[in-house]
Each structure stands twice: as C-alpha cells, then as structure tokens.
RODO-2510 file (C-alpha; in nm, 4 decimals, decimal comma):
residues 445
     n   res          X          Y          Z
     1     x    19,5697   -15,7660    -5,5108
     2     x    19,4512   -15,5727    -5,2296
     3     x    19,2333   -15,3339    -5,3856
     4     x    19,0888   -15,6630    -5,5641
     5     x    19,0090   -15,8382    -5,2277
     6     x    18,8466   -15,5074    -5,0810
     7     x    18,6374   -15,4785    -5,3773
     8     x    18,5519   -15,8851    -5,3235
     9     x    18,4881   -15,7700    -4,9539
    10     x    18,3061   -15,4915    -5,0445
    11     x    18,0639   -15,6491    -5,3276
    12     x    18,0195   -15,9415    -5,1254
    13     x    17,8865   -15,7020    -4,7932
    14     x    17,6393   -15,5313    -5,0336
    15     x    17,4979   -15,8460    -5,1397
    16     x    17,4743   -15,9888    -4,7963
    17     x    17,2635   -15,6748    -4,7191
    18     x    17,0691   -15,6463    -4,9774
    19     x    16,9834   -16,0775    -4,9549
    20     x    16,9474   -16,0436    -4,5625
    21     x    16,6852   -15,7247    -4,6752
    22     x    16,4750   -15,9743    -4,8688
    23     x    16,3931   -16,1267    -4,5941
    24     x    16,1728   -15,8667    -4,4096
    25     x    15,8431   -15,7729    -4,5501
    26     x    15,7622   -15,4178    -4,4919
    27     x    15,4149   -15,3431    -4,4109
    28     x    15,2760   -14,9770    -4,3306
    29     x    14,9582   -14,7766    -4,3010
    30     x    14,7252   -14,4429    -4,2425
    31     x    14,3946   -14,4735    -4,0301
    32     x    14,1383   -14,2436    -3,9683
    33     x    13,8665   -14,2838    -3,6904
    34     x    14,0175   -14,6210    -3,5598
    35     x    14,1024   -14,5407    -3,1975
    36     x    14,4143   -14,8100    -3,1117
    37     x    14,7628   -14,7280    -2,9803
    38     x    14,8269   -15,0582    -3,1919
    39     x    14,7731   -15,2697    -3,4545
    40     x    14,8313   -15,6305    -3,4761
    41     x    14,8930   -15,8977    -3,7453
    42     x    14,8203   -16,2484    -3,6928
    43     x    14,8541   -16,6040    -3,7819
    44     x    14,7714   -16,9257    -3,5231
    45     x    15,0306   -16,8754    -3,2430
    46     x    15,2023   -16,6051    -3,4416
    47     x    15,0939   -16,2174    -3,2635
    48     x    15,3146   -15,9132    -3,3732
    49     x    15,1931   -15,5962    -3,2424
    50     x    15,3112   -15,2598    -3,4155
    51     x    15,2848   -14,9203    -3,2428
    52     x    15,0650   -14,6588    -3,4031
    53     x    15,1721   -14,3026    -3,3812
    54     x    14,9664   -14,0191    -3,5178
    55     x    14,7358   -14,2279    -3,6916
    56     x    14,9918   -14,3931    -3,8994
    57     x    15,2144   -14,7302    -3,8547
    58     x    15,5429   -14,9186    -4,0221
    59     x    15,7166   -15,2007    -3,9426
    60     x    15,8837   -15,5086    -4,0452
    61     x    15,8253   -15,9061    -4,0239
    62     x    16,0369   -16,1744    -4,1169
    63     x    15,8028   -16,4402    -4,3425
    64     x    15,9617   -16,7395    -4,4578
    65     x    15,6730   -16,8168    -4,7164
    66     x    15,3670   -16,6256    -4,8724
    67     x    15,0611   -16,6191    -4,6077
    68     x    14,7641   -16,5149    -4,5006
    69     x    14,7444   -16,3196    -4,1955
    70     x    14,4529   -16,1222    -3,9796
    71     x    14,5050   -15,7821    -3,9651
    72     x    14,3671   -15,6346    -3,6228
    73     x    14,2870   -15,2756    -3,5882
    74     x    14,0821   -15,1614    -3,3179
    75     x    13,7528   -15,3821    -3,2702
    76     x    13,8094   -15,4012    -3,6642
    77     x    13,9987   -15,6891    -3,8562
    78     x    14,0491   -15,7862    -4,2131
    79     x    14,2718   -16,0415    -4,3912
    80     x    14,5851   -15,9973    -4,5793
    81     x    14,7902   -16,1733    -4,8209
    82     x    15,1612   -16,0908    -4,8092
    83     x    15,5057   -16,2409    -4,9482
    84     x    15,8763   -16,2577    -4,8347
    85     x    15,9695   -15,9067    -4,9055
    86     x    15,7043   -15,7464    -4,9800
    87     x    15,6213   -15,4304    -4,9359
    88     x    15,2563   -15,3332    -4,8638
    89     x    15,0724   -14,9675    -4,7595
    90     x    14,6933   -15,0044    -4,6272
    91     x    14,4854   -14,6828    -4,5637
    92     x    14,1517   -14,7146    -4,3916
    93     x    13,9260   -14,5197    -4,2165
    94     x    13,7111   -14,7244    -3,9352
    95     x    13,3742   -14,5160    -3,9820
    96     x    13,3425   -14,7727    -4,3290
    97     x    13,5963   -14,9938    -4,2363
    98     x    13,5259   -15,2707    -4,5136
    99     x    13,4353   -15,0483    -4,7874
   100     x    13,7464   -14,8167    -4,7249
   101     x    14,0476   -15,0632    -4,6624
   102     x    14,2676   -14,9907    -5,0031
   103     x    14,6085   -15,1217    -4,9949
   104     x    14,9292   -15,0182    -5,2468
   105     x    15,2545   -15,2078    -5,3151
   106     x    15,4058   -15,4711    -5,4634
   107     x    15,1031   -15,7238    -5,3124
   108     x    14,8419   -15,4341    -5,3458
   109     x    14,6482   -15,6969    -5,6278
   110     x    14,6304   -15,9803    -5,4138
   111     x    14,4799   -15,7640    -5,0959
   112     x    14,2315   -15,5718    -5,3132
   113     x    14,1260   -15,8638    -5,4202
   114     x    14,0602   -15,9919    -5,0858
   115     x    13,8609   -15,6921    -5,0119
   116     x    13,6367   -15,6789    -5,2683
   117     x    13,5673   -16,0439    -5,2713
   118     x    13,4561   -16,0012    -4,8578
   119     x    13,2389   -15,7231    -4,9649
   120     x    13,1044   -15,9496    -5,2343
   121     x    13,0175   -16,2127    -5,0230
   122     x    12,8650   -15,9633    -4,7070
   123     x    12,6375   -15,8151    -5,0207
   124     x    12,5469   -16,1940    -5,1171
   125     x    12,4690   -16,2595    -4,7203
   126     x    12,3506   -15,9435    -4,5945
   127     x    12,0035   -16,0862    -4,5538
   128     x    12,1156   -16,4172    -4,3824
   129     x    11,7392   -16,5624    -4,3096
   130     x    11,6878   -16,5038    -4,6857
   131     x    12,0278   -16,7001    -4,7604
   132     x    12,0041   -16,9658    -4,5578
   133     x    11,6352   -17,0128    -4,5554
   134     x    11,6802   -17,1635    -4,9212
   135     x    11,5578   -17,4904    -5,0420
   136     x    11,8760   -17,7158    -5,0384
   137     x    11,8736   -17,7136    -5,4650
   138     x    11,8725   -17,3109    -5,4360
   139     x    12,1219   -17,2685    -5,1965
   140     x    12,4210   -17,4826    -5,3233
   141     x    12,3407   -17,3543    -5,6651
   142     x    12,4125   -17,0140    -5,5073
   143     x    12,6920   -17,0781    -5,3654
   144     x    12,8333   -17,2125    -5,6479
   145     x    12,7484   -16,8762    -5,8463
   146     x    12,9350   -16,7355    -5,5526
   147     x    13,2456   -16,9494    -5,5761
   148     x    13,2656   -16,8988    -5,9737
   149     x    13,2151   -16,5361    -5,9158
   150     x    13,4920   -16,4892    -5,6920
   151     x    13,7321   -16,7537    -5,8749
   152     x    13,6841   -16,5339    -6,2398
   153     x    13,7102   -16,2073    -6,0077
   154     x    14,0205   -16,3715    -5,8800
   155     x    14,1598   -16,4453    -6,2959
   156     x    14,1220   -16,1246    -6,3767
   157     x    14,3326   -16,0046    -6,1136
   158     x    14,7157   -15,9195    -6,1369
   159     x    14,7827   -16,0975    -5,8086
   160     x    15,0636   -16,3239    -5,8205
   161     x    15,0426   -16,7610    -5,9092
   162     x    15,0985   -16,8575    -5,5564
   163     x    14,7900   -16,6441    -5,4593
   164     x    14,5867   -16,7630    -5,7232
   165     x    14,6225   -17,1698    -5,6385
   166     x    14,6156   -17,0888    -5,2482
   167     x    14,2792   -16,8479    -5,3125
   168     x    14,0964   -17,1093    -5,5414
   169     x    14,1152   -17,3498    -5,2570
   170     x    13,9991   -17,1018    -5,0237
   171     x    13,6871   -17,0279    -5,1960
   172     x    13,6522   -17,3885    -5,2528
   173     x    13,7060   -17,4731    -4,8769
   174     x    13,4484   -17,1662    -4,8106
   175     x    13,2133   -17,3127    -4,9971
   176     x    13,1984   -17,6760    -4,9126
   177     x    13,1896   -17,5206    -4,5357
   178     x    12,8474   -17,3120    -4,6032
   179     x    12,6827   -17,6769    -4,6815
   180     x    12,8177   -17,8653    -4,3510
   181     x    12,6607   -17,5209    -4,2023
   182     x    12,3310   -17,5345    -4,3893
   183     x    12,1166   -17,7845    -4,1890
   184     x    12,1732   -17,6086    -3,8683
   185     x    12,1451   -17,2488    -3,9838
   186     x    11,8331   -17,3808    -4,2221
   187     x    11,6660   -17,4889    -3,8729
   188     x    11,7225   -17,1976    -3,6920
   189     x    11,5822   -16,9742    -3,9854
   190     x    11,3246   -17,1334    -4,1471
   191     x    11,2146   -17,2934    -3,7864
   192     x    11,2160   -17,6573    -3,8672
   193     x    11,4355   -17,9230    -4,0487
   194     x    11,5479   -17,9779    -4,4116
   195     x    11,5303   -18,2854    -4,6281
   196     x    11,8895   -18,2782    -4,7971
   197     x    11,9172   -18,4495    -5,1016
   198     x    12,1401   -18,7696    -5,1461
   199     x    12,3732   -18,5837    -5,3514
   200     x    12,3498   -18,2258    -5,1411
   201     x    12,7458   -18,3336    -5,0108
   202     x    12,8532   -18,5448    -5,2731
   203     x    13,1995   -18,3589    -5,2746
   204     x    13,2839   -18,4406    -4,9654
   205     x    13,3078   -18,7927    -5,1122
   206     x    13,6192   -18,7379    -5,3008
   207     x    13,7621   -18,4449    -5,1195
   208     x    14,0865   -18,4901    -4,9488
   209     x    14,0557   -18,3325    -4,5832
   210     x    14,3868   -18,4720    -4,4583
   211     x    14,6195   -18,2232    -4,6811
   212     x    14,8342   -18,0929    -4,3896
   213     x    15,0207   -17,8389    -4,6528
   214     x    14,7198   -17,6487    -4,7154
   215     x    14,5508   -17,7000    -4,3380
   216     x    14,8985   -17,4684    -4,2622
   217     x    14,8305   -17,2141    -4,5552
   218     x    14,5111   -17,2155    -4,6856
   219     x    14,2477   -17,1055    -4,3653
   220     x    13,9499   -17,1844    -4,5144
   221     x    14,0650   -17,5344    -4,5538
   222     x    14,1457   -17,5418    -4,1891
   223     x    13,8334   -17,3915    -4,1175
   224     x    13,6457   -17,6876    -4,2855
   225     x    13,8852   -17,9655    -4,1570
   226     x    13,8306   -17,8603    -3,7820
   227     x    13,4731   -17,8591    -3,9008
   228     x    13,4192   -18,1747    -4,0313
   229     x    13,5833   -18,3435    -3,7707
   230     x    13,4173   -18,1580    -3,4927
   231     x    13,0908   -18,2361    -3,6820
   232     x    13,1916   -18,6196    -3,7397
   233     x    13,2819   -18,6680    -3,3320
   234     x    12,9577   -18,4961    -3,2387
   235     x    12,8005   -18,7963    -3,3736
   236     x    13,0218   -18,9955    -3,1785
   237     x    12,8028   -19,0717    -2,8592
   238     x    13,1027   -19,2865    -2,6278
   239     x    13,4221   -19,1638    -2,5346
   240     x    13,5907   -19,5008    -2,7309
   241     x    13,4202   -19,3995    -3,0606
   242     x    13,5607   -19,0266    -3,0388
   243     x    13,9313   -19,1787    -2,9443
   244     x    13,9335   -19,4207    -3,2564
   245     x    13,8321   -19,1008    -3,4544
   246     x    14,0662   -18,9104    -3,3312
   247     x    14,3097   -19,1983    -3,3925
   248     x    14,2512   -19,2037    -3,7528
   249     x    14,3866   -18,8372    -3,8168
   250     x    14,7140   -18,9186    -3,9766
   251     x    14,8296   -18,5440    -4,0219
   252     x    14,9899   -18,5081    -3,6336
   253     x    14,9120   -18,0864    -3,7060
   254     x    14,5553   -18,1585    -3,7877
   255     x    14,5072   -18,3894    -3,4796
   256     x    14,6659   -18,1487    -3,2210
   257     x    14,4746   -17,8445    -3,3712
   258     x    14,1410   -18,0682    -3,3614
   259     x    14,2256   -18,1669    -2,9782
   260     x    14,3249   -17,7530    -2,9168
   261     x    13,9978   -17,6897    -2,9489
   262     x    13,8471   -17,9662    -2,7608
   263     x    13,9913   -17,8098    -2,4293
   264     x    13,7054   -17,5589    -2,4217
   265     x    13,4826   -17,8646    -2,3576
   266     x    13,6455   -17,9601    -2,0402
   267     x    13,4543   -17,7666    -1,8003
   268     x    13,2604   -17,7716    -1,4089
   269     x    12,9475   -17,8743    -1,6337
   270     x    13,0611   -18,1566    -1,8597
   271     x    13,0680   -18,4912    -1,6804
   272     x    13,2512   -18,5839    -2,0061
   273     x    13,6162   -18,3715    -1,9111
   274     x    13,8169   -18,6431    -1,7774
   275     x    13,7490   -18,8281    -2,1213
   276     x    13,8254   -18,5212    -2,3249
   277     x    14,1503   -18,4715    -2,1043
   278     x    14,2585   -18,8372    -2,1328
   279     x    14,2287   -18,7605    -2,5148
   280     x    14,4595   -18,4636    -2,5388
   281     x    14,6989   -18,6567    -2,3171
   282     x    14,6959   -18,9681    -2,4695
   283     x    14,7329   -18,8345    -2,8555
   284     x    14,8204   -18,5133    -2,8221
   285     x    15,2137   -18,3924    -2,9409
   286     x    15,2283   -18,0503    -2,8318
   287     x    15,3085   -18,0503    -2,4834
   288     x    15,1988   -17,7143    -2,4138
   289     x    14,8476   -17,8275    -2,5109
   290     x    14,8853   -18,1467    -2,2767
   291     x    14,9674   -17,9408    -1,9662
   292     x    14,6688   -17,6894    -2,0539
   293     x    14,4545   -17,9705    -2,0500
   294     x    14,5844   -18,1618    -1,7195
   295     x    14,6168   -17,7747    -1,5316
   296     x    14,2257   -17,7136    -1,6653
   297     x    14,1259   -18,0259    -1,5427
   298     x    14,2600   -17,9730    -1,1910
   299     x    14,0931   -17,6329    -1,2007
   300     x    13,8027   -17,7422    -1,2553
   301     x    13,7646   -18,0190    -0,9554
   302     x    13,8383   -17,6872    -0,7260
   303     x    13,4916   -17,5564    -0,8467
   304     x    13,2436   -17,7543    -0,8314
   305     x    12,9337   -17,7221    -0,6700
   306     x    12,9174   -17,6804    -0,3023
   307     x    13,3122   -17,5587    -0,3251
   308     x    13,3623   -17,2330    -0,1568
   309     x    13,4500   -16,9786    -0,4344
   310     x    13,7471   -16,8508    -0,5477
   311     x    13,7477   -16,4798    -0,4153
   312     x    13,8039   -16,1567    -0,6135
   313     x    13,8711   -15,7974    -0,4687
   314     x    13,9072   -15,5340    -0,6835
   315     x    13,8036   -15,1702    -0,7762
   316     x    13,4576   -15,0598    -0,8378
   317     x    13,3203   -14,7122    -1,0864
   318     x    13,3022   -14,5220    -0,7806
   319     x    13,6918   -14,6598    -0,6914
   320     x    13,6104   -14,8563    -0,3679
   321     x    13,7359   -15,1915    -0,2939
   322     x    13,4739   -15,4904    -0,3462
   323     x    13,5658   -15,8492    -0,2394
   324     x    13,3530   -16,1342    -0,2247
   325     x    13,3650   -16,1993     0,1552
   326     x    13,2136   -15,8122     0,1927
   327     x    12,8738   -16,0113    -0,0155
   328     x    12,8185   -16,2812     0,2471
   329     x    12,4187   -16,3555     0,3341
   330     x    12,3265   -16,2893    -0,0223
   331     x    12,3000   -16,4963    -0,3321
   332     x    12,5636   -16,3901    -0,5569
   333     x    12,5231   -16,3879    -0,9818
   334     x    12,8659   -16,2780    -1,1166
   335     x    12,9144   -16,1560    -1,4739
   336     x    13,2537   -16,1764    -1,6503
   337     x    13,2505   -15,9191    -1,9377
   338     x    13,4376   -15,7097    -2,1592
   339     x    13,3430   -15,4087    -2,3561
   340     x    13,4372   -15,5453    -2,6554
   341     x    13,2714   -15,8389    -2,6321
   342     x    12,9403   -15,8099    -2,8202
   343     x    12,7757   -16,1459    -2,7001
   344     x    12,7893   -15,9684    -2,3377
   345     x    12,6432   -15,6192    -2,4808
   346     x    12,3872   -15,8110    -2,5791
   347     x    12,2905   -15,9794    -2,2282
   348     x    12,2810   -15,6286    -2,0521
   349     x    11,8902   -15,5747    -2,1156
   350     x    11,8247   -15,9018    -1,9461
   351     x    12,0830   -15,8939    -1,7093
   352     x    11,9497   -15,5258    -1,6056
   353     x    11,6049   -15,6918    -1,5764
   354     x    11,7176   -15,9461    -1,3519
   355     x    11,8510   -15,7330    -1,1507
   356     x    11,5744   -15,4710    -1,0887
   357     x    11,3128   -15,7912    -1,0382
   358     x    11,5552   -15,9240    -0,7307
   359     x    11,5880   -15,5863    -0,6251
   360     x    11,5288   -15,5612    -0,2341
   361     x    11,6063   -15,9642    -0,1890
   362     x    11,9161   -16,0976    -0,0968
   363     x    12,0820   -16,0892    -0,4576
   364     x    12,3870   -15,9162    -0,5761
   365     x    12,4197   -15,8996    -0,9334
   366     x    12,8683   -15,8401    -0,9728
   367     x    12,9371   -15,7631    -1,3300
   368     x    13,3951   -15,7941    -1,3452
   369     x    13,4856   -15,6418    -1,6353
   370     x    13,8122   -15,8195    -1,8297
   371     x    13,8719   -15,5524    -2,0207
   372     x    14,3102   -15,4009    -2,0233
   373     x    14,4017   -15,1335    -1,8576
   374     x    14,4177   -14,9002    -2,1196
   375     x    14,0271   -14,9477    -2,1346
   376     x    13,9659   -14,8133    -1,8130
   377     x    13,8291   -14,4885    -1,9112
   378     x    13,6034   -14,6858    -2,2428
   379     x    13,4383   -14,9762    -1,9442
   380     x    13,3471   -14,6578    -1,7149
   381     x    13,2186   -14,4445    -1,9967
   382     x    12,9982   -14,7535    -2,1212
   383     x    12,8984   -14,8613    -1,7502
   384     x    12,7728   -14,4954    -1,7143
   385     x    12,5895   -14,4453    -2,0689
   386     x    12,4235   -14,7657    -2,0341
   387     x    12,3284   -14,7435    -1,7016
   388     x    12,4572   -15,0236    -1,5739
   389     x    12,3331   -15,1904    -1,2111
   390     x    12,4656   -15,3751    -0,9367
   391     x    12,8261   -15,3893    -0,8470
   392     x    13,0638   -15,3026    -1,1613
   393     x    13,4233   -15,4236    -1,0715
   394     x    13,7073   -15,3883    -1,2905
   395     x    13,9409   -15,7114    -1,2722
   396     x    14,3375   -15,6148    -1,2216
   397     x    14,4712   -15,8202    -1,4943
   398     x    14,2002   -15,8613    -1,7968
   399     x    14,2704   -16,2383    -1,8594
   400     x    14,5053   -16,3051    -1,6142
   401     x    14,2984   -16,1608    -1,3008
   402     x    14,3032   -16,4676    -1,0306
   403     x    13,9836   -16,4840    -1,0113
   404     x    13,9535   -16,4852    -1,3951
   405     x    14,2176   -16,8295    -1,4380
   406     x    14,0532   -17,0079    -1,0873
   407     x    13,7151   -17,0306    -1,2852
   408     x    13,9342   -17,1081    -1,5679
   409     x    13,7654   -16,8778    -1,7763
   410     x    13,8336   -16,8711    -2,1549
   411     x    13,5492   -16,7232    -2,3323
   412     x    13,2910   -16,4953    -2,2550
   413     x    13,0026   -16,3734    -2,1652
   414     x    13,0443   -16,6029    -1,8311
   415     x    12,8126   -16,6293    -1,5481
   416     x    12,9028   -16,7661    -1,1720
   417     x    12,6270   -16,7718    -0,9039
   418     x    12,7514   -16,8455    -0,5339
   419     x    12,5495   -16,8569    -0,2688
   420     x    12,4664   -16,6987     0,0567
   421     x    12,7716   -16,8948     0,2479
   422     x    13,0296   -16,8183    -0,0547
   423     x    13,0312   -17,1588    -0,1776
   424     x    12,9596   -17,2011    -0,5916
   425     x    12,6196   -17,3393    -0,6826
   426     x    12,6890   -17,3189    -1,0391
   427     x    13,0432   -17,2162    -1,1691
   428     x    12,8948   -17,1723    -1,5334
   429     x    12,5582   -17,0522    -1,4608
   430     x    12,2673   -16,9648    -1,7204
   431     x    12,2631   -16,6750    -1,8970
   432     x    12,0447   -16,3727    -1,7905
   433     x    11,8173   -16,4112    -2,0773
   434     x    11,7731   -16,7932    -1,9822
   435     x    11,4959   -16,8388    -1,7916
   436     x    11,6128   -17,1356    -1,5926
   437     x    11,8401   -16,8336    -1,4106
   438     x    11,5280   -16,7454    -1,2148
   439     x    11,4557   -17,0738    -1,1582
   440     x    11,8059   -17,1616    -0,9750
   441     x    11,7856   -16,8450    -0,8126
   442     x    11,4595   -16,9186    -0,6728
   443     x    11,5259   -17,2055    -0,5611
   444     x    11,8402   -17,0723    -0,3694
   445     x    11,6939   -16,7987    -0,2178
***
C-alpha cells in the first residue's frame, strides 16, 4: 500500500511539474550588430526586460492566452505572436534588421509570417507620396489588393487557428485605418484636398468598433478604435459635445484607453486642460490615470507664463556643473532631447542655425539630453560628431530628472524659453525650424 501511495505521490509530482511547465513560454535569441545589454518584450502596461549576454538571450514569461507582443531590441522593434508554452528562437542581425529577423519553434509559422507580411507592406509603401497621393478609387482598391494579399499569404501558412482569426482582423483593422488616414496624408502629399466619394468609408457603417475582446488582442483594432474616436471628438468643437461622446463608449477598457491618451493634451498651452482633466476624472475607472491627470494639471498652473522656472543643474560634455541661475541676463531657449529620438535629430540643423544667428546677443541655446545613463558615452560621441553648440547638459535621471517631471514633460523634442529674469515666457515653445521662434525671441530680447 505504501509503495502504491509513493508511486500516486510520485506520478502526481511529475504531472504537477510538467502542467506548472506549460505555463511559461520560452523565448530565446542570437543578434549580431544590435548594440543593447537588453532586450525587451511588450504589451500595453506589460514591460519584461531580458539580459543579453554575448550577443545571445533566453528567458521565460508566463502568458495566460496567445498574444501579440513588441519585441524591442536596440533602437529596433518588431512584432511577435506567441502562445502559452511556446517555445520560440529569433536570430537577427541589426545591419538588415527587417529583412534578417527569422524565428524557429513551435510558433516559428505564425512569426515568419508576420515578417514577411511587414516587409510586404514597407515594399507596397516605400514610396509614400506615390501611395498616398492616389485618387481615392486607386487607393482603396490598393489596399484592398494589399489586405487579400496578406490574408491568402496568411492561408497558406502553417500558423495555428487562433492566429489566423486574430490576423484576419488585423489586416482588416489595418486597412480600414489607412482610409481614416487618407484625407490628411492625401493633403500633405498631393498639396491640396480630396473629394472622397460617398461610399469611400462605407464599412465603417456596419463595422462594430465597440468589440472590447479584440480592442485587448487584436492591435490593429485598437489602433483604429483610438482612431476613430480621437478623429470623431476632434470634430467635437465644446467641451459638452466631447463628454457626451465620451459617454457613449460602453466598453469601460476602450473609454479609459481613449481618455489615456487624452492626458497629453493637457498642457501650459491648451486653455482647454481643465476640461480634458474634468473628463478623465469624471469617467475615467483607472485611478492611476485619474491622479496622472489631477498631478499634470497642478503641474502645469506652476508654469505658466511669467512663473519663474523650474531650475536644473547638471553636468555638461566638458563635466562642469550648469544651473539655470549661472544663465541670468540672457534669454534662455532650452532643448529636451534624446539620442534616440529622431524627431530631435532632425531639429539640430535649425536649432544649430539659431544658435550661430543669436550668437554674440544675450541668448543661450541649453540642449538637456534625457537619454539613461548607460548612454553617456553614445550622447557625448553624437554631441561631438555633430558638432553640437551651446550648452549640452546631460539630465541625472533620463525621464525622471526634476526638471524633466516640473515641465511635465512626456514627449519629445521639447522646447522651453525663459527669459532674462528666469521666469518662463513659453513653457512649450516653437520649434527651431518654426519661424515664429525668432519672432518671440525678438521680441524678448
């Protein structure tokens, strides 16, 4: 009786292990010419970092259902697909990142898949002035070719049931958002605006965009829900229209993701913030989102104009202390950057401009760089190969520098310009290649 119990004992251990096993998807990989100490995979709030040693990374996760997830490496990222339990290699080498991610395992099908079907649609759009510069008939019979293509690619594949259904609404979700983009990106092309036909979003008609099941798995569809709404309120001109909008979302997930992202409009420069706070408040469930809003809010009545500026003293590329105080008498135009950030690469012609045209005047140009501290060495090699001007500062906690959260700062490029007392003239000041920045400065001096 004994020996029978152990063995009950015993059996019933092996299949607790083996069960509790199934839980944890296994996911590993090779890279060549990506320079990270770590890669990342993530999903909304979700963030798991995973250590890379000698070019090469494995780890588990615990996933209670099949999902899509980004997969960050480097200043590179690609989507996945992965199950409960799966077990998945990727090898890639960052020189031709999107033409050499390959991935093996038992949910290699459904991630090959994924990468050939991006590559497919970056050949489709490589010319995207071509694309988008379409008459309205050419372009949503395109993207229909597109969507069919990438459906029968998907058919063909070996990937599992569950990928197919949540894949053919993706690329139906993808597609209905490249018409609610076409008008605008039409106009910017082509230079002028485009008569839609009656029928051009006739879809949309019967299309259910209040599916809170596939808003959680499918991101395309969540894509396209924040979207539409964001597009729908836009044409919303009073704050009372915009709450009874909001008020019709019946999907509480859809309506608190909507009002996350409506808490980058409250800001020094929108007279509309207290209504957009009073929103969030109001119909918001996620508490962590309602104090965000309320602590923004207060931030922002600390820097308005003619408030004396928050203060920042940190290290400079030749390692001397700079602090806003040592600046007084001259018109100060601060730049929040990051090396990473290619928006703000992009500003450095014009911000260098500005800053050899003030030359000699009382104007400091103070570009703070947000970048972590294991970028030191990358923000002083870039400051010195591009020759950067002015005063180059390097913030002591990337996101979480004071300075950083007192302008309540949560995207970037950013520009500050304080004047000759210390006090802010314009907490979200134009851009250098904005002409109205000479104007204000001008006007200052």
């Amino acid at each position: 009786m004994k020996n029978i119990i152990l063995s009950i004992i015993i059996i019933t251990s092996i299949v607790s292990c083996t069960q509790k096993e199934k839980e944890f998807t296994r996911i590993a990989g090779k890279l060549e010419n990506i320079q990270t100490d770590s890669i990342y995979l993530i999903k909304d709030n979700y963030r798991k970092a995973i250590a890379v040693t000698n070019n090469a990374f494995s780890d588990t996760l615990n996933l209670e259902d099949a999902s899509y997830l980004t997969l960050k490496m480097g200043n590179e990222s690609t989507q996945i697909f992965l199950h409960p339990s799966d077990s998945l290699h990727v090898t890639v080498n960052g020189e031709q990142f999107d033409e050499s991610v390959k991935y093996a395992g038992n949910s290699a099908a459904e991630n090959n898949y994924l990468a050939a079907d991006y590559l497919a649609e970056e050949q489709a759009m490589q010319d995207p002035k071509a694309f988008f510069s379409m008459d309205p008939v050419a372009f949503k019979q395109k993207l229909k070719e597109l969507r069919d293509a990438s459906n029968q690619l998907l058919d063909q594949s070996q990937s599992s049931a569950i990928f197919k259904e949540y894949q053919k609404k993706n690329n139906e979700a993808r597609y209905l958002s490249a018409l609610i983009q076409y008008p605008e990106a039409y106009q910017y092309f082509a230079g002028q605006p485009v008569n839609l036909p009656s029928d051009f979003t006739e879809e949309f008609e019967t299309y259910d965009f209040e599916n809170e099941k596939d808003f959680i798995n499918i991101p395309n569809y969540k894509d396209l829900v924040l979207m539409r709404l964001s597009e729908l309120i836009e044409g919303v001109p009073h704050s009372e229209g915009k709450e009874t909008l909001i008020g019709k979302i019946q999907s509480q997930k859809i309506k608190d993701a909507f009002l996350k992202g409506m808490i980058y409009q409250i800001s020094s420069t929108n007279p509309d913030s207290k209504a957009i706070q009073d929103l969030i408040v109001k119909h918001s469930q996620d508490q962590d989102l309602v104090k965000k809003a309320q602590d923004k809010y207060n931030t922002i009545q600390a820097i308005l104009p003619g408030k004396p500026s928050p203060t920042f003293d940190y290290t400079d590329i030749n390692g001397k202390q700079v602090k806003l105080e040592d600046l007084k008498g001259k018109l100060v135009y601060v730049d929040v950057w990051a090396t990473w950030c290619g928006p703000c690469i992009r500003e450095i012609p014009s911000l260098k401009q500005l800053e050899a045209d003030y030359h000699g005047k009382p104007v400091q140009v103070v570009s703070i760089s947000i970048d972590v501290k294991r970028d030191f060495e990358k923000w002083q090699n870039m400051v010195k190969e591009k020759d950067l001007k002015g005063i180059q500062l390097f913030a002591d906690n990337d996101w979480k520098s004071e300075f950083v959260q007192s302008y309540a700062i949560d995207g970037i490029p950013r520009f500050i310009l304080i004047d000759q007392n210390g006090n802010i003239l314009d907490s979200d000041a134009p851009r250098p290649s904005d002409p109205e920045i000479r104007t204000l400065i001008d006007a200052n001096l």
